[in-house]
C-alpha positions as CSV (number, residue, x, y, z in Angstrom):
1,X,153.1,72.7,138.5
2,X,151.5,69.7,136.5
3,X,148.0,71.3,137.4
4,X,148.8,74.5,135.5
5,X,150.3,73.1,132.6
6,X,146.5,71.7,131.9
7,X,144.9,74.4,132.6
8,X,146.8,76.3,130.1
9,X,146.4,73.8,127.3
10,X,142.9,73.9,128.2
11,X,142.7,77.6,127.6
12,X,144.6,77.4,124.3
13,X,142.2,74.9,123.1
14,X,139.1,77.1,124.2
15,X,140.8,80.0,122.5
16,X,141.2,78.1,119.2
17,X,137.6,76.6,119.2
18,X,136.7,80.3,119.6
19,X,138.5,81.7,116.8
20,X,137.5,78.9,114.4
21,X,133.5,79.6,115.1
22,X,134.4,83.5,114.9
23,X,136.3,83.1,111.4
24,X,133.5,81.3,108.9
25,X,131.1,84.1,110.1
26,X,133.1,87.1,109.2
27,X,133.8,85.4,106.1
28,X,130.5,85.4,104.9
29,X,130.1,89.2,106.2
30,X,132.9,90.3,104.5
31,X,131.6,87.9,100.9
32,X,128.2,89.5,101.4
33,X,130.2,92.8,101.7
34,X,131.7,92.2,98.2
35,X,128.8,91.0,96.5
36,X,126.2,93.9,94.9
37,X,123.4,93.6,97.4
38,X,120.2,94.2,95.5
39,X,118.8,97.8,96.1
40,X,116.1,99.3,98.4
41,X,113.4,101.3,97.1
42,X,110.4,102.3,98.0
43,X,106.7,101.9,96.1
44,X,104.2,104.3,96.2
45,X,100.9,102.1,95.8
46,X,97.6,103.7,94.9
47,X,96.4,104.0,98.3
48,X,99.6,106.1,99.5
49,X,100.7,103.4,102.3
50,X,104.8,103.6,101.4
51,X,106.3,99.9,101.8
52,X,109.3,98.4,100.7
53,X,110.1,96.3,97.6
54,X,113.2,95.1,96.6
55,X,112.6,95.0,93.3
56,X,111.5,98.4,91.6
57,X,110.5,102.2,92.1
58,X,107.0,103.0,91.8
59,X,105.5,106.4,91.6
60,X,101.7,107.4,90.9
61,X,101.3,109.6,87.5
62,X,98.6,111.5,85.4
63,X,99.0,112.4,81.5
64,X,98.4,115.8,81.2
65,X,97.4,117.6,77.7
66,X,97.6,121.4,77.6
67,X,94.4,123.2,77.3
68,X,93.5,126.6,76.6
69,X,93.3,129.0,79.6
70,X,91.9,133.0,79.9
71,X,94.3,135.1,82.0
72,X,92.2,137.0,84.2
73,X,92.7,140.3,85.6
74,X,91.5,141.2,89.2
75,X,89.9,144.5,89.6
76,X,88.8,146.2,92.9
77,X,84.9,148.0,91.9
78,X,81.8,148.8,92.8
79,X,78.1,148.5,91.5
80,X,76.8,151.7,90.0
81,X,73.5,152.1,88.2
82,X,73.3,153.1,84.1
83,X,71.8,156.3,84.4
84,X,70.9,158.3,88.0
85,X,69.5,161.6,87.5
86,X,67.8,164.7,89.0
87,X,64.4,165.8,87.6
88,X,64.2,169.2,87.7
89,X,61.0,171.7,87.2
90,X,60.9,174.0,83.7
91,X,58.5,176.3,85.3
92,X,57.9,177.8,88.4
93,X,55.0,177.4,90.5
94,X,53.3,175.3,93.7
95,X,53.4,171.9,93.9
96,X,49.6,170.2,94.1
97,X,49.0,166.8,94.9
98,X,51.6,164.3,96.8
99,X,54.9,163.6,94.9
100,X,55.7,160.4,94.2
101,X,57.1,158.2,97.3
102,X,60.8,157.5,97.5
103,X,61.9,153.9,96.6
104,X,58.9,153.9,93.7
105,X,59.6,151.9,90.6
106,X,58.2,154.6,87.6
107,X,57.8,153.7,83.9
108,X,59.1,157.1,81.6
109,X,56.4,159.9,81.7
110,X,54.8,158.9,84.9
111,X,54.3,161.8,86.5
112,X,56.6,162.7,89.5
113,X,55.5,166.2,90.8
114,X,52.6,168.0,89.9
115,X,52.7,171.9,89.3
116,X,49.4,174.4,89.5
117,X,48.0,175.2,86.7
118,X,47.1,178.8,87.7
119,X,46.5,180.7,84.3
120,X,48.4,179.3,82.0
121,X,45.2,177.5,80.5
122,X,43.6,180.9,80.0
123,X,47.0,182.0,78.6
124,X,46.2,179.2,76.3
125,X,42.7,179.7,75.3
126,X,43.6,183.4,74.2
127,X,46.7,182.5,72.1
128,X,44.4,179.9,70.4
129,X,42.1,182.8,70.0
130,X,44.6,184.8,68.0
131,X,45.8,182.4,65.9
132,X,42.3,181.6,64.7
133,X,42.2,185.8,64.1
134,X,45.6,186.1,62.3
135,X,44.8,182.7,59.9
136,X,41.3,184.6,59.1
137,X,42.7,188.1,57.9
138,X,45.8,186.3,56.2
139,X,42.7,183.8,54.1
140,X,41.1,187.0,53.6
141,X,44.4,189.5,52.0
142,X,44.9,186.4,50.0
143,X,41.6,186.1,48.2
144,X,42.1,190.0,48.2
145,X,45.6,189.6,46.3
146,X,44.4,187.0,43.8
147,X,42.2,189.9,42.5
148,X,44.5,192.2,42.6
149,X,43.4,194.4,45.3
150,X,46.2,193.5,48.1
151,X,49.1,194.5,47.9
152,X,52.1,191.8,48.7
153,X,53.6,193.7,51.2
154,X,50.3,193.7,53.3
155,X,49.8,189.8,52.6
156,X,53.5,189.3,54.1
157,X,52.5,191.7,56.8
158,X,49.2,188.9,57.5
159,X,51.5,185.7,57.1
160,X,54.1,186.9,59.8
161,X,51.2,187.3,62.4
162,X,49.8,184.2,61.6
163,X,53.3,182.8,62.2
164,X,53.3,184.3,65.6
165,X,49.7,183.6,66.9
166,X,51.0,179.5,66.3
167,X,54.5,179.9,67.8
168,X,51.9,181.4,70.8
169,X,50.1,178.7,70.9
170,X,53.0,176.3,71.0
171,X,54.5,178.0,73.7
172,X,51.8,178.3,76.0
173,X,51.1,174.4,75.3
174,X,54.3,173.6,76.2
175,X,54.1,175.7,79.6
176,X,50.7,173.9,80.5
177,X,52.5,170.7,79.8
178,X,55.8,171.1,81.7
179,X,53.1,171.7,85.3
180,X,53.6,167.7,85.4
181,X,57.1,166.5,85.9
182,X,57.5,163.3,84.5
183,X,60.1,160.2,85.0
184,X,62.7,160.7,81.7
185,X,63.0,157.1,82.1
186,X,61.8,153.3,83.8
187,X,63.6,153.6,86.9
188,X,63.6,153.7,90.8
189,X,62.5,156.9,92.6
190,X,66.1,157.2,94.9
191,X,64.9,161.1,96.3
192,X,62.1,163.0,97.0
193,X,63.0,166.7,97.8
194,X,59.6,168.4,97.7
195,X,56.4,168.1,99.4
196,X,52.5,169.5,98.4
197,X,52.1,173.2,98.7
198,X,56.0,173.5,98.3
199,X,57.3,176.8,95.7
200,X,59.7,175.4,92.8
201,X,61.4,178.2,90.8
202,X,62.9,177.0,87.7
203,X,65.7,174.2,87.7
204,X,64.5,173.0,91.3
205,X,64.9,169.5,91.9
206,X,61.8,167.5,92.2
207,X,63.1,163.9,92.7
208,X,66.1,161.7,91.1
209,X,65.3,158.5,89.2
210,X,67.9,155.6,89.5
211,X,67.8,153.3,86.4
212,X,69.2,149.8,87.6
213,X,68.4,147.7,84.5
214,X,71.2,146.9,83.8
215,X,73.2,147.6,87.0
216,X,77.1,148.3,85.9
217,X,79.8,146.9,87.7
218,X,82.6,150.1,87.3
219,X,86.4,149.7,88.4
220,X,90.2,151.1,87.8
221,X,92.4,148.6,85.6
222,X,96.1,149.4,85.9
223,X,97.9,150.7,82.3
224,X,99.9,147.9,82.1
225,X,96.8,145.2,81.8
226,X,94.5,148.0,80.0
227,X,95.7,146.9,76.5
228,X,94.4,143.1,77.3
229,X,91.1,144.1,77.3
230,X,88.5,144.5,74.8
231,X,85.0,145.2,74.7
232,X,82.2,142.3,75.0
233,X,84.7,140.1,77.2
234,X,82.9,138.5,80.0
235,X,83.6,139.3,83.5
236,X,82.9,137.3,86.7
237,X,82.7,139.4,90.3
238,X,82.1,138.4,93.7
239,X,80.2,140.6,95.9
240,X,80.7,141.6,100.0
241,X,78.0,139.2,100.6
242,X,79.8,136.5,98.5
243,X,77.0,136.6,95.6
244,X,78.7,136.0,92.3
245,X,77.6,138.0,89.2
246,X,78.5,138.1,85.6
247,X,78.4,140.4,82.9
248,X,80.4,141.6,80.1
249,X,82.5,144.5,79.3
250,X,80.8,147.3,77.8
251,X,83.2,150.7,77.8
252,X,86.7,151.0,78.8
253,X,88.3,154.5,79.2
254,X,90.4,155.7,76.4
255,X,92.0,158.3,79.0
256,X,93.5,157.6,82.6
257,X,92.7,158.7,85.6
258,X,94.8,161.6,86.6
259,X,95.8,160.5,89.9
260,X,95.9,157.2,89.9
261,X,97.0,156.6,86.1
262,X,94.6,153.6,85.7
263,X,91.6,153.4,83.5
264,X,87.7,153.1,83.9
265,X,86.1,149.9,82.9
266,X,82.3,149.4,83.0
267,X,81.2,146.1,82.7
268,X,76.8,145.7,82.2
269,X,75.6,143.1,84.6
270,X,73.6,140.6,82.9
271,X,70.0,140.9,83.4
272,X,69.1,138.4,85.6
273,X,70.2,140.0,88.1
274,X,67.7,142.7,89.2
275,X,68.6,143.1,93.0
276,X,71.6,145.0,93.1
277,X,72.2,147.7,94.9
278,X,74.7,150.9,94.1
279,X,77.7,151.1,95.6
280,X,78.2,147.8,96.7
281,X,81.9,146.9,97.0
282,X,82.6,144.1,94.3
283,X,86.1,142.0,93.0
284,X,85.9,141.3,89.2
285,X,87.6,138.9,87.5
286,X,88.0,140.3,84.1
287,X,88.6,137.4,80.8
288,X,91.7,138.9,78.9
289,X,94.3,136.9,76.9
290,X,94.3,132.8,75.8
291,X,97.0,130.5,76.4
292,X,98.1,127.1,76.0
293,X,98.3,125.6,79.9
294,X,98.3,122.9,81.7
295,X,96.1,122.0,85.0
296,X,97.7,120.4,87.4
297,X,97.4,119.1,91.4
298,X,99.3,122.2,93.2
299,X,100.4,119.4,95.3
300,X,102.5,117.8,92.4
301,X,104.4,121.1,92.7
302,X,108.2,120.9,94.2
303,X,111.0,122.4,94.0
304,X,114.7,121.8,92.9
305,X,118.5,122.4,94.4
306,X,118.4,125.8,93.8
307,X,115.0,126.2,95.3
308,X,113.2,127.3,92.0
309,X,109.4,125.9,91.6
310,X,108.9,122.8,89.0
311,X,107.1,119.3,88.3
312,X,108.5,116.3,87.7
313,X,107.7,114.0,84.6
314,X,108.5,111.0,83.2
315,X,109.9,110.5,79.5
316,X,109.2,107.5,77.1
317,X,111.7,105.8,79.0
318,X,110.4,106.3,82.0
319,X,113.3,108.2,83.0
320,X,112.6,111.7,85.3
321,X,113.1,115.0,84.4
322,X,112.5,118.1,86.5
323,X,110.8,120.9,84.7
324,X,110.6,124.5,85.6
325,X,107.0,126.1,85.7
326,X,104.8,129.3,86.1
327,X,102.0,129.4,88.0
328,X,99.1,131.7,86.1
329,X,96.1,130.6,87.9
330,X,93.8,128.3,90.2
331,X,90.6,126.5,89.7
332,X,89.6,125.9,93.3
333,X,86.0,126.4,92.8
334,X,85.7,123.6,89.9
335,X,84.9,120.2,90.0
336,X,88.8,119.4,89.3
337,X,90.4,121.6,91.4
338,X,94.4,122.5,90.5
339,X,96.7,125.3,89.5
340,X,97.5,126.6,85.9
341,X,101.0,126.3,84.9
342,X,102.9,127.4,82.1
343,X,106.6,125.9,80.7
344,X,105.3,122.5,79.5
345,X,105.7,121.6,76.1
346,X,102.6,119.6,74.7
347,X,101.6,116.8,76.9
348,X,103.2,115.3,79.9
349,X,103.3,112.2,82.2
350,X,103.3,113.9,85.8
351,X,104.6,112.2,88.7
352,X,101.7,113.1,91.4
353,X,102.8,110.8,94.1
354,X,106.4,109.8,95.3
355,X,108.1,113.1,93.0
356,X,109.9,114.3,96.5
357,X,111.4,110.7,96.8
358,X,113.0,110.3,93.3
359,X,115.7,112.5,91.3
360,X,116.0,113.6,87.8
361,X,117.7,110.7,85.7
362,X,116.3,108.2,87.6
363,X,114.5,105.2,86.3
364,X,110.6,104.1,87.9
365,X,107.2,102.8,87.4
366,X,104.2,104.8,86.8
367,X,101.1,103.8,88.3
368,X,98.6,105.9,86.1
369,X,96.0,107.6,88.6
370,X,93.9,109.0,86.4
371,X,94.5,111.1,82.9
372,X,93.7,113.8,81.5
């Protein structure tokens, strides 16, 4: 019974050394608990490497000033030459001599096809003839007349021959010199319908010239972008084979299409480019209105509660503020590649680094990248 009664003092005394080891502990807890323990936050450092700091919010940030930007409007064309057009024969006859070859680049009045002469050079030769008759007799009733021994009516008679014998002449030159069908203009020979010894009656087609200086780029804009266009603005287009060309505008339709409602541009390549082909399939980029934008990394773009795209910025108190924006445009093929965005008033600091990890109304550091 004795041996008992010790071992259950000795238990109570265990028990109490226990609870007096347990109590200063959860004291401290429970003091740590009611004291403001200092805040955890996380620092974006330059190299991107997040890591903790106890003592401040750090974000990267770029000022940003608006610049001017030209809303462009993408058109589906093609390439098409200035002028492409069939020369056709003004007199009848056989063709002598081998026509020009297809793919030939002519200068105007280089002969194409050549027709026989046949007797149109006699035909020539007599009206000559005549007119040197009818100019003799009329020299001859007016000496007459001056003497008084014409009568006007005869001398008129004269005159009007004379008249004919030259239109004659004119005539007959004019045949000899349509037997040699000539380019209208410099060009490239595209066809070549006839051959030597072939018959051409009037208005048969000899060959068609292609003029490709300048080459036109030709496409459909919609009516609603049609009024943002004017004449003379430049145009950028990117070919099948992924050869970039520029030119300017040079005619735009003042009627639509029928079917389609949308109206004809023609933009004139600039002249550099002399190895284009017509009908090559070609996506223009055509300058239309300036606005006041800013250029931003799309990867500063995010979104807020109600899942509508913005930016974040800071204020002059370093405070952020989420801003709704518009995105008008990329420049992914310049040297500082980004997105145009409209809804920015004047110039910013944007948050570039750390914006998904802070909230509007929040207080940070900006680490300053690079500006703008």
């Amino acid at each position: 019974m004795e041996v008992k009664k010790q071992q259950l003092v000795a238990a109570a005394i265990f028990g109490l050394v226990v609870v007096w080891m347990i109590i200063p502990h959860n004291a401290e807890i429970l003091s740590e608990d009611a004291s403001e323990a200092p805040r955890t936050v996380v620092v974006v450092p330059e190299d991107g490497n997040i890591s903790e700091n106890p003592s401040t919010l750090t974000v990267r940030a770029q000022r940003i000033s608006p610049q001017t930007y030209v809303e462009r409007i993408r058109v589906r064309g093609r390439t098409q030459a200035s002028r492409h057009v069939e020369v056709r024969a003004e007199q009848a006859g056989r063709i002598v001599g081998n026509p020009i070859a297809r793919g030939a680049r002519v200068k105007a009045d280089d002969v194409l096809c050549e027709i026989a002469v046949d007797n149109r050079a006699a035909d020539l030769e007599e009206a000559r003839s005549r007119q040197e008759q009818a100019q003799f007799e009329y020299d001859a009733a007016l000496d007459l007349q001056e003497r008084g021994l014409q009568s006007d009516v005869v001398v008129s008679q004269l005159k009007a021959a004379l008249q004919s014998s030259k239109t004659q002449v004119s005539r007959t030159e004019l045949a000899l010199e349509k037997t040699r069908i000539v380019a209208p203009f410099d060009g490239v020979v595209e066809t070549r319908t006839v051959e030597i010894g072939d018959l051409l009656n009037v208005g048969t087609t000899c060959a068609s010239i292609l003029d490709d200086n300048p080459m036109l780029l030709v496409g459909l804009v919609p009516e609603q972008d049609v009024s943002a266009l004017s004449a003379g603005a430049s145009v950028s287009g990117r070919l099948l084979s992924g050869e970039l060309v520029t030119g300017t505008v040079s005619f735009i339709a003042r009627a639509a299409d029928a079917i389609s409602r949308s109206y004809r541009i023609e933009i004139e390549v600039d002249a550099r480019y002399k190895e284009l082909r017509e009908g090559i399939t070609v996506e223009l980029l055509v300058n239309s209105n300036e606005v006041s934008a800013h250029l931003i990394p799309s990867s500063a773009l995010t979104l807020d509660d109600n899942g509508i795209v913005g930016v974040k910025l800071l204020d002059s108190g370093k405070s952020v503020l989420f801003r709704n924006v518009e995105i008008i445009g990329d420049d992914t093929n310049q040297q500082n590649p980004g997105i145009w965005v409209t809804g920015l008033q004047g110039s910013v600091i944007l948050i570039t680094l750390g914006q998904e990890i802070v909230f509007p109304g929040q207080t940070v550091e900006a680490n300053f990248d690079w500006d703008n």
